[in-house]
N, C-alpha and C positions, 0 to 999 in steps of 0.2 A: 280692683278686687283684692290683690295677692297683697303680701308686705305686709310687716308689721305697723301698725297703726295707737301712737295715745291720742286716745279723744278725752278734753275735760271738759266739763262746763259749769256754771254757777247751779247752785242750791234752786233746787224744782227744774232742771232740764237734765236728761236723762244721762247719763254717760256710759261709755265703754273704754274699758282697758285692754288691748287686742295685745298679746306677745306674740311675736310671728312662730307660727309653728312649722318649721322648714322641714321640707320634704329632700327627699334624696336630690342628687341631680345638685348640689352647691348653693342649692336654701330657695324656690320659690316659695314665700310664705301665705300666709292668709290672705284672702280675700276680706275687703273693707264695702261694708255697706251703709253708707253713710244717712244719719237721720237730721230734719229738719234743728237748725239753729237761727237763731236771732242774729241781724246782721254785727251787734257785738260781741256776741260768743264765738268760742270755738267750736267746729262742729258737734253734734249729737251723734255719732255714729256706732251702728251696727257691724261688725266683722264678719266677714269670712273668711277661712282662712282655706289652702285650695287641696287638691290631691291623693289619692291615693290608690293602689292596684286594686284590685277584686281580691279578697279572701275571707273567708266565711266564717263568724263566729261562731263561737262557741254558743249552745244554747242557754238560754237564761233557766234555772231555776225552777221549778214549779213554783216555791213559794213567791218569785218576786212576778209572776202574772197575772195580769191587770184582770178583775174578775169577767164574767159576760158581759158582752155589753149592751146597752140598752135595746127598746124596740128604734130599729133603724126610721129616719125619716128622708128618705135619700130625696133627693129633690135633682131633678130633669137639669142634664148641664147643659148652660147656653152658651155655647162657645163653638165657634166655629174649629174646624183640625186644621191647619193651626190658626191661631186667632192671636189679637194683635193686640198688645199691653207695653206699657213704660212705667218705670217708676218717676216719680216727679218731688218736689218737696211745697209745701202747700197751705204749709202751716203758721206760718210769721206775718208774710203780706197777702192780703189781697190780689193788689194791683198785678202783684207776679205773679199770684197763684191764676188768675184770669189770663193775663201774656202766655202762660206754659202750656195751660188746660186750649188754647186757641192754636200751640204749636201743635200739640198733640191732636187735638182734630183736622190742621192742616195734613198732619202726615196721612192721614187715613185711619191712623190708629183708633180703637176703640175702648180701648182698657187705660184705665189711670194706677199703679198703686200707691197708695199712702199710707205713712205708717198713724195709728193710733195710739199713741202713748198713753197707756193708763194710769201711769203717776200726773201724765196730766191734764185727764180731767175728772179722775177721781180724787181729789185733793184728800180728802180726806171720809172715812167710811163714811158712803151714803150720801157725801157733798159731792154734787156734779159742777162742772166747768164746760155747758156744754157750746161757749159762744165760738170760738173756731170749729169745731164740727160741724157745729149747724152749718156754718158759710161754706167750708168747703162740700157737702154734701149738696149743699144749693147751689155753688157755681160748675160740679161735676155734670148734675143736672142741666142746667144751661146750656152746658158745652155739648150735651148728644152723649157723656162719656161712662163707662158703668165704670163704677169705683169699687174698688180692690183693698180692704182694708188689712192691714199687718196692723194685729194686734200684738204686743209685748210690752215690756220696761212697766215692772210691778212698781207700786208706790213704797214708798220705806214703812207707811202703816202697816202694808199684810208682810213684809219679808223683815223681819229684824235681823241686823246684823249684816246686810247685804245691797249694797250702792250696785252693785254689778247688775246686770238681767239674770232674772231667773225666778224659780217656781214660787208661787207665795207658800205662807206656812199654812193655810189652809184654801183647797181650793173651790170651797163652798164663796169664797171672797171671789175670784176670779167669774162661778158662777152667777152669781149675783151682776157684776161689772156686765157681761156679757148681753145677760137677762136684759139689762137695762138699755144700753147701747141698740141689741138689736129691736125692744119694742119702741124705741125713738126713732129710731130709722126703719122701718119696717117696711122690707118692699122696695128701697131706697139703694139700700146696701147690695149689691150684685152676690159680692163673695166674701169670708173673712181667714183671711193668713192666720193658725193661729201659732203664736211665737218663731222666732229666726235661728233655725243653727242649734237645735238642742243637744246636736253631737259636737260639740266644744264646751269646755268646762268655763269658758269667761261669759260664755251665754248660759249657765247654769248655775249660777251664782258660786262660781271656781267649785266646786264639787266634778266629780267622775259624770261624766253624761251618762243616765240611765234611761234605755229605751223603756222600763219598765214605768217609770216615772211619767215620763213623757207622754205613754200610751194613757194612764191616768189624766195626765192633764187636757190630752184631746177629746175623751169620752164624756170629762165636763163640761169643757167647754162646746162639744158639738148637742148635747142634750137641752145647757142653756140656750144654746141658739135657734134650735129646732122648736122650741118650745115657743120664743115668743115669735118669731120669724121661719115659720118651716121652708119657704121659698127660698131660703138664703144660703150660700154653697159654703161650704168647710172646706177650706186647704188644709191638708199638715203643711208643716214647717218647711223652709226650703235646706235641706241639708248642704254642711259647709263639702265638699268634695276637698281632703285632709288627707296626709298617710301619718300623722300622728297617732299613737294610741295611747290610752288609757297611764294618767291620770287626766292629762292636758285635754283631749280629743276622744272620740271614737270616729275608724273610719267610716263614711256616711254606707257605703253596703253593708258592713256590719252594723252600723247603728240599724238599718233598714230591715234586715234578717232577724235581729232581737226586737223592733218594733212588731212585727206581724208574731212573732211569737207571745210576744208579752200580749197582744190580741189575740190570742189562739188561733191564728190562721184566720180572721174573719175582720176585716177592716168597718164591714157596717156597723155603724154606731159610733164612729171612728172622723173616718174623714170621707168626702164625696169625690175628691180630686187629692192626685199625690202632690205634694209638692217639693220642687227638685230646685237647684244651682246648676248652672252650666259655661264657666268659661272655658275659655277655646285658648289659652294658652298660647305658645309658640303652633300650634298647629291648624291650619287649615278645617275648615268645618267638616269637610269627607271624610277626613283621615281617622283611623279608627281606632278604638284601645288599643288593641293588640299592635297597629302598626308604632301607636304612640310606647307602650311599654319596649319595644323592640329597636328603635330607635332613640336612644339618649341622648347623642349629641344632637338631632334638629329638634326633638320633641318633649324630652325632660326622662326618658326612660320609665313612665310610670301611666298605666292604664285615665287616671283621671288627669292627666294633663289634654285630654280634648273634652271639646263639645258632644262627641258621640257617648262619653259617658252613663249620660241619659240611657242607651239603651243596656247598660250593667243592671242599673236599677230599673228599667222595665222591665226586664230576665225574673228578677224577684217579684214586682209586684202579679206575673205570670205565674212563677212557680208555687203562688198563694193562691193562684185564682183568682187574683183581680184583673181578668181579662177586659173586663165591660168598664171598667172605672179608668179613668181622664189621668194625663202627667200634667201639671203647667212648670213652666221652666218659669220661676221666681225672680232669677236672675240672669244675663247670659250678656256675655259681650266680649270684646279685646282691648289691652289697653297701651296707649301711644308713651307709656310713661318711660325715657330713657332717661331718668334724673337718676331715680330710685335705681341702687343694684339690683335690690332684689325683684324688680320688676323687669329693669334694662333688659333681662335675659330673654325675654319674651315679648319685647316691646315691639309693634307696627306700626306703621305710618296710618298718618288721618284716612288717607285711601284705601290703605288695608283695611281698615278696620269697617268701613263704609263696604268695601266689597264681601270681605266674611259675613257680615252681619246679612247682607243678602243672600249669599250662596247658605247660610245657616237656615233660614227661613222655607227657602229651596229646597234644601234637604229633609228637613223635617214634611214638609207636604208633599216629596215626591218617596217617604218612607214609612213614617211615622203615622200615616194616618191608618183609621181613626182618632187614634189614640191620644195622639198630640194634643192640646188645648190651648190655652194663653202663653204663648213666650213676650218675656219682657227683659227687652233692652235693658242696661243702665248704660247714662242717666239722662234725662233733662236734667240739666248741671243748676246745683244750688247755687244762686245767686252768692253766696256772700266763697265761695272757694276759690282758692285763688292756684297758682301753678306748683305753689307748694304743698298744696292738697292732693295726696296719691288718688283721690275721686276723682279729681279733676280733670284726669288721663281719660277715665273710664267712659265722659259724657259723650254724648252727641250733639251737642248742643256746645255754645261758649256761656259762660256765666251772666253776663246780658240776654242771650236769648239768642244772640247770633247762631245762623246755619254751618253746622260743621260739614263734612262731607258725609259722614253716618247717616245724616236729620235728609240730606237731599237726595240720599240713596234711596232710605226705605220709605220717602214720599213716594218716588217713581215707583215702588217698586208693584207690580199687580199684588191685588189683595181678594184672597177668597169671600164672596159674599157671606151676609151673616142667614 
């Protein structure tokens, strides 16, 4: 997750350019989320980048608030408190995407997510590329698994001027993609992520991340979706958890306070389920902001260096009234990587991380609930990464497919029925 990360890749595969955005404490930087590559590219990845304390923005504006929003079409969440999801990559082979989709129904698990890149299979307006979707949505099927789509990464048609992720120049284009995607899959599609990390300015196509913006982009995209798919669930975005601010970053509680504002206090029409990040840092999954901000030297001295995070940004989505509406933790895990410094700081062993990953699951159903919904691990490890890929720490899984101690923990571990 954390660390500065460059991702390139050849012309029509998506890229990111992450600069680490270092928090107090001697630089843990962003969190990397990495997206599916071709076994001779370099990764496609997504960032995160990680931390930062609780404090409360400033209010946005009257003028820059996202108008009402539309008539709500909230659709019934099927997720168990907590309920069980991984991200995987899905997209290049077959034969892997079958291998991974079969580890993940070994584990017990029930959630797949995938990212859907819209540059590519919208190649160009109104030209679809739907032959890897199709496959992975029919080997998702197959496997028992409900797929979890992360939608991002605009084509260079709707964003001119802009290889980075972020908003198109208009988002009647986005609605359209949307439209279209969910009347193909209709029914098919469990849930859809929509965009990654809109509080960092390298997922914003390097501009200032604007919750105002953002709340616009979910309002269309959750109308496109309900329209031709009403059954189909809306995430927001999973926030990067950052103590940068503003040009680079917003931190994700502020990014979070100005989103429900730029909504005027009412998320319907919005999203159905929040969607959050959650690594655990150097700390133990119990351990709590305040003990994390209170402790610098074992913990980074900053509220979002834990997993308990989560409950800063449930505080808020409370104080709005969204008492009855789902978190899913988008991201969550520990990473073994003692290569990287700026990881090293906060690096566990294969076993640690195997035993967090379980006491986090723990935690969350003996707290969290109702509220809780999908948490997802990273990762089933992309095939083509190798040890010099900061993801690579992240997995649970080895890049063949091999059983980490993570993958054998949260097989054993009891699972709430669905």
């Amino acid at each position: 997750m954390p660390r500065r990360f460059l991702g390139t890749g050849r012309p029509g595969l998506s890229i990111l350019l992450a600069t680490g955005l270092l928090a107090a404490c001697g630089g843990p930087p962003p969190s990397v989320a990495p997206v599916e590559r071709a076994a001779s590219t370099p990764p496609r990845s997504a960032g995160h980048p990680l931390p930062t304390a609780v404090s409360r923005g400033a209010p946005l504006p009257e003028g820059m608030r996202s108008g009402p929003p539309p008539t709500a079409t909230r659709a019934p969440v099927r997720m168990s408190s907590p309920d069980y999801g991984i991200q995987a990559f899905l997209w290049w082979r077959p034969e892997v995407a079958e291998r991974d989709l079969a580890l993940i129904d070994q584990m017990g698990f029930r959630w797949v997510k995938q990212i859907f890149g819209w540059r590519d299979i919208e190649l160009e307006k109104g030209g679809f590329d739907w032959a890897r979707t199709d496959r992975i949505v029919e080997q998702a099927e197959a496997a028992g698994l409900k797929l979890l789509v992360r939608v991002d990464h605009q084509p260079e048609w709707a964003r001119a001027g802009c290889s980075l992720m972020g908003p198109p120049d208009d988002l009647a284009d986005l609605a359209d993609f949307l439209g279209a995607v969910a009347e193909r899959y209709q029914g098919r599609i469990e849930a859809y992520q929509i965009w990654n990390e809109p509080n960092l300015a390298r997922e914003w196509c390097d501009q200032t991340p604007s919750p105002a913006a953002y709340a616009e982009m979910l309002q269309t995209a959750y109308g496109a979706l309900k329209a031709a798919d009403p059954r189909a669930l809306v995430i927001s975005a999973g926030l990067s958890p950052t103590g940068s601010g503003p040009p680079q970053a917003l931190p994700d509680d502020r990014f979070l306070e100005q989103l429900y504002l730029a909504m005027n206090g009412d998320s319907d029409g919005y999203f159905d389920v929040l969607g959050l990040h959650a690594a655990g840092f150097a700390a133990p999954p119990e351990v709590s902001p305040d003990e994390a901000a209170a402790d610098k030297a074992r913990y980074g001295g900053e509220r979002f260096f834990t997993f308990r995070r989560v409950e800063d940004l449930r505080a808020i989505m409370e104080a709005n009234g969204d008492t009855d509406k789902r978190v899913a933790i988008l991201e969550m895990g520990w990473t073994s990587d003692t290569v990287n410094p700026a990881y090293a700081w906060h690096a566990v062993s294969e076993q640690t991380k195997a035993d967090y990953l379980v006491r986090a699951f723990a935690y969350a159903e003996a707290n969290w609930q109702p509220w809780i919904g999908v948490m997802s691990p990273i990762y089933i490890c992309n095939q083509d990464w190798t040890e010099a890929d900061e993801q690579y720490w992240w997995c649970i899984t080895d890049p063949d497919g091999s059983p980490r101690p993570a993958f054998t923990a949260l097989e054993a571990m009891p699972k709430r029925p669905e």
